[in-house]
C-alpha positions as CSV (number, residue, x, y, z in Angstrom):
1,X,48.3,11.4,-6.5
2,X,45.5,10.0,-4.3
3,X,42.0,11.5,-5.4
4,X,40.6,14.2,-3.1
5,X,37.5,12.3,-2.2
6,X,37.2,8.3,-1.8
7,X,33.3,8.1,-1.5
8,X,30.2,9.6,-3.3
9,X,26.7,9.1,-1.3
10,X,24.0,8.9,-4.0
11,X,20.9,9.9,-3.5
12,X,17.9,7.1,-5.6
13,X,15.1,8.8,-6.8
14,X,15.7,12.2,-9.4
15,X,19.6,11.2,-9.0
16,X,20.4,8.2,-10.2
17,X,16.7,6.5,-11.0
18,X,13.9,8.1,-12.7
19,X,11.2,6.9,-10.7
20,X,8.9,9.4,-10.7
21,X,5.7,7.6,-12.4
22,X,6.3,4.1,-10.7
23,X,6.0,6.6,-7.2
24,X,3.1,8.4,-8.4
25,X,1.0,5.4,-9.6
26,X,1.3,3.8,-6.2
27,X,-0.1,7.2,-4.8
28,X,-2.7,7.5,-6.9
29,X,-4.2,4.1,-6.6
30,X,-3.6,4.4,-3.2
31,X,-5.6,8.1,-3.1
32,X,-8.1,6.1,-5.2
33,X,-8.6,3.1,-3.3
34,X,-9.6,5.8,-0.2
35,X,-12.2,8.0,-2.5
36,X,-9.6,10.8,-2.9
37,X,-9.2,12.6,-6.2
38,X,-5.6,11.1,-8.1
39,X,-2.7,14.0,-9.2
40,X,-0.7,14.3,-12.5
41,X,2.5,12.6,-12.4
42,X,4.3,16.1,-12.8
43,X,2.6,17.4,-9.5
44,X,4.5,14.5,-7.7
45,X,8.0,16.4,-8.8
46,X,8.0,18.7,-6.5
47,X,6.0,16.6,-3.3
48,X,8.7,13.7,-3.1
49,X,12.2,13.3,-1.6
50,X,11.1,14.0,2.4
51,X,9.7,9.8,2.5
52,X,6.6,8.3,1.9
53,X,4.5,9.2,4.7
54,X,5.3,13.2,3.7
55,X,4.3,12.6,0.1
56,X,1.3,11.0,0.9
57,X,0.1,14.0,3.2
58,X,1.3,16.3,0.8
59,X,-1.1,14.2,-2.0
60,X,-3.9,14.1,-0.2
61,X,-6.1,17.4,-0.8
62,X,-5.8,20.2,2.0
63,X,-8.9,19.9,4.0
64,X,-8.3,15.8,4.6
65,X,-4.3,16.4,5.8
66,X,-3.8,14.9,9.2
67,X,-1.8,12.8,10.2
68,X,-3.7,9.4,10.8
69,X,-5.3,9.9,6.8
70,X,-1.5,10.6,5.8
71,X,-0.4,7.2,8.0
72,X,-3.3,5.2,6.5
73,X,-2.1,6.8,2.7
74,X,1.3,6.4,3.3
75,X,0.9,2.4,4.4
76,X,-1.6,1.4,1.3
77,X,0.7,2.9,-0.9
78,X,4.0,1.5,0.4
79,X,2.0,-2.0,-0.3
80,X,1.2,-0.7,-3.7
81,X,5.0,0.2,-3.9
82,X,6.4,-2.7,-3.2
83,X,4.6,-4.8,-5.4
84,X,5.7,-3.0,-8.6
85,X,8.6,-0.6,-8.3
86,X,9.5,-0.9,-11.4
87,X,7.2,-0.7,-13.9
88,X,8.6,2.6,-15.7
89,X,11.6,3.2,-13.5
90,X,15.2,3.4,-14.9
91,X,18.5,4.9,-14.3
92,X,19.2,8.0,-16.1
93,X,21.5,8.0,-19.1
94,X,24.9,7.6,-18.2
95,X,24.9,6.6,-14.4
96,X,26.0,2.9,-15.2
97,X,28.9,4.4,-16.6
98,X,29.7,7.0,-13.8
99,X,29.3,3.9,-11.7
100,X,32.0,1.7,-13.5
101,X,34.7,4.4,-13.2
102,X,33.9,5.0,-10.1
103,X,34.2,1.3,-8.8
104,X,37.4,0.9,-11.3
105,X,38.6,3.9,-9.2
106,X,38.1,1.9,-5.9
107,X,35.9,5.4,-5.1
108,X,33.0,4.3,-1.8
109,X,29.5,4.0,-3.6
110,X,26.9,4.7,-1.5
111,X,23.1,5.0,-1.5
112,X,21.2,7.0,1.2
113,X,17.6,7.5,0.3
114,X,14.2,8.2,2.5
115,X,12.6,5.8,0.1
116,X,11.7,3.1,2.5
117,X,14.4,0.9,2.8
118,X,13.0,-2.7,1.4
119,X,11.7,-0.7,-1.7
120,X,15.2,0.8,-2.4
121,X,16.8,-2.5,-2.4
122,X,14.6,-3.6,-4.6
123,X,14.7,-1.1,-7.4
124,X,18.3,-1.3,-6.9
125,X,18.9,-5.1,-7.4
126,X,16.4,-5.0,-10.3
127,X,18.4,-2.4,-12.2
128,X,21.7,-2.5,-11.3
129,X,24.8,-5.6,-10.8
130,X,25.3,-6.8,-7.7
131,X,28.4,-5.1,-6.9
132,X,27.8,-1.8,-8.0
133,X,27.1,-0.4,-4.6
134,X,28.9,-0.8,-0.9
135,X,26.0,-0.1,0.6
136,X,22.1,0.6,0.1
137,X,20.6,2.5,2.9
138,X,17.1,3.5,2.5
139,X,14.5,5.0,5.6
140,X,13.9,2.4,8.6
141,X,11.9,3.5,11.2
142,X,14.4,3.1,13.8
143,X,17.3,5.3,12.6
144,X,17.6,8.7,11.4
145,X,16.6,10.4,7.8
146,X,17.9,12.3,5.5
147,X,18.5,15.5,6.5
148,X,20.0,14.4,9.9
149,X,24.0,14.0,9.3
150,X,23.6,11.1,11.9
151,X,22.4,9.0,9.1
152,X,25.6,10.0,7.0
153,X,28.1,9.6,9.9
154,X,26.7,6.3,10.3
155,X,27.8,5.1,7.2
156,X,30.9,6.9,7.1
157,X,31.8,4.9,10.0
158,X,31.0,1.4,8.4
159,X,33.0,2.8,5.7
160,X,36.3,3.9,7.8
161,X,35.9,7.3,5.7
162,X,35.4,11.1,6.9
163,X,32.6,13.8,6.0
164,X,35.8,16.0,3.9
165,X,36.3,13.0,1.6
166,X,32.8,12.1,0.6
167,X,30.6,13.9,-1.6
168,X,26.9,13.8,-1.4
169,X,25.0,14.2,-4.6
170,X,21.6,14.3,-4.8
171,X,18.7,16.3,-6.8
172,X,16.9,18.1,-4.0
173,X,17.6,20.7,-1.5
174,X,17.1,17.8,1.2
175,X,20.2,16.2,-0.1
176,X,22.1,19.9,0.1
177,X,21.2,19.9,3.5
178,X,22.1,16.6,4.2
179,X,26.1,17.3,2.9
180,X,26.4,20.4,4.7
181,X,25.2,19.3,8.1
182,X,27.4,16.1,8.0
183,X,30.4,18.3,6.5
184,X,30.6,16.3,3.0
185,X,30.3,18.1,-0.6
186,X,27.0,19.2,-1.7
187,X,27.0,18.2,-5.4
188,X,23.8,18.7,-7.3
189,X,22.3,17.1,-10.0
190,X,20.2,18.9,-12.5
191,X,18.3,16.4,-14.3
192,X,16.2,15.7,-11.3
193,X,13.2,16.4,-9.7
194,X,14.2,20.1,-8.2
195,X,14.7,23.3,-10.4
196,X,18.7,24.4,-10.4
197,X,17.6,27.2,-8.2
198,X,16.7,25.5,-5.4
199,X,19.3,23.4,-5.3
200,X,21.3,26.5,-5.9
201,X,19.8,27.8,-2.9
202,X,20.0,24.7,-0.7
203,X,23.8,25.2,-0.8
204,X,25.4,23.1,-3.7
205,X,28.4,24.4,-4.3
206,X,28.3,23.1,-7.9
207,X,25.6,21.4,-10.3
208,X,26.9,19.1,-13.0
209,X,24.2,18.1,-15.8
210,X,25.6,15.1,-17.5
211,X,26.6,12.1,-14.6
212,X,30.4,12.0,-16.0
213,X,30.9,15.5,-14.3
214,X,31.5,14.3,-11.3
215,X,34.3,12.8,-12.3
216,X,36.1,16.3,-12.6
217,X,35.9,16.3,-8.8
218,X,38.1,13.5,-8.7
């Protein structure tokens, strides 16, 4: 019997990387370097997952949010970023191992993050094979973002697969609303970023806590 779905669209950060402190240090020396006052890592939890440019306006304290501060944040700490993504980032326990059955399954893995895309293959060629991905898709400023299906259809198209075969599983409510505007599975994760509830809320139809759950779907 065929499985039910033939591709899984990851999202990176909170879902298959921890990269939480890595993002937040490139923040804060960013907020630094412009005479604004550094956050906790923890109070990044809840800020990232929209892109850079909405983290760093959602960092920066409420009287200095406009836009052009945000743009200027968002650039220095991009930089900052890029440099050294991965300091104290690393995939959560058990994701190498989805990631083999999944390819020994011949199951579509895919990874659709707003992190911005020359940072995301970074992190991703520094902690994982070569092969263990068909495709790394992280935010460009000419396409679409997560949670516009247009940036899933896309690569379901490169893929030759349809919205009712993929699943989308992700951490955040962003990644919910991503699967049920392009039609795939909303699968969330609960060791992420995001309380259950909001993910619960979202729409997830179902919200595994160890990575080999997904499998069940299969």
């Amino acid at each position: 019997m065929k499985p039910k779905y033939k591709g899984v669209i990851f999202d990176l950060d909170g879902t298959l990387v921890d990269t939480l402190a890595d993002i937040a240090a490139s923040m804060n020396r960013a907020l630094k370097q412009r005479g604004f006052p550094e956050l906790p890592v923890e109070d990044y939890r809840e800020k990232v997952g929209s892109g850079i440019r909405r983290l760093a306006f959602l960092a920066l304290p409420e009287a200095s949010r406009t836009q052009e501060t945000a743009e200027l944040l968002a650039a220095d700490a991009a930089g900052f970023y890029a440099e050294t993504p991965l300091l104290h980032s690393r995939p959560y326990p058990g994701i190498a191992e989805l990631i083999n059955v999944l390819l020994a399954k011949k199951i579509k893995t895919i990874i659709l993050t707003n992190k911005p895309d020359h940072v995301a293959q970074k992190v991703i060629a520094g902690l994982f094979p070569t092969a263990a991905f068909d495709i790394v898709r992280g935010e460009t400023f000419d396409k679409p973002r997560k949670p516009d299906p247009a940036c899933v259809w896309e690569l379901l198209v490169e893929l030759n697969l349809v919205p009712a075969s993929v699943i989308i599983a992700g951490d955040s409510e962003i990644d919910m609303e991503t699967a049920l505007a392009s039609g795939c599975y909303p699968l969330g994760v609960g060791w992420g970023y995001r309380s259950r509830e909001i993910i619960m809320k979202a729409g997830a139809k179902r919200i595994i806590e160890r990575p080999q759950e997904l499998l069940e779907l299969l």
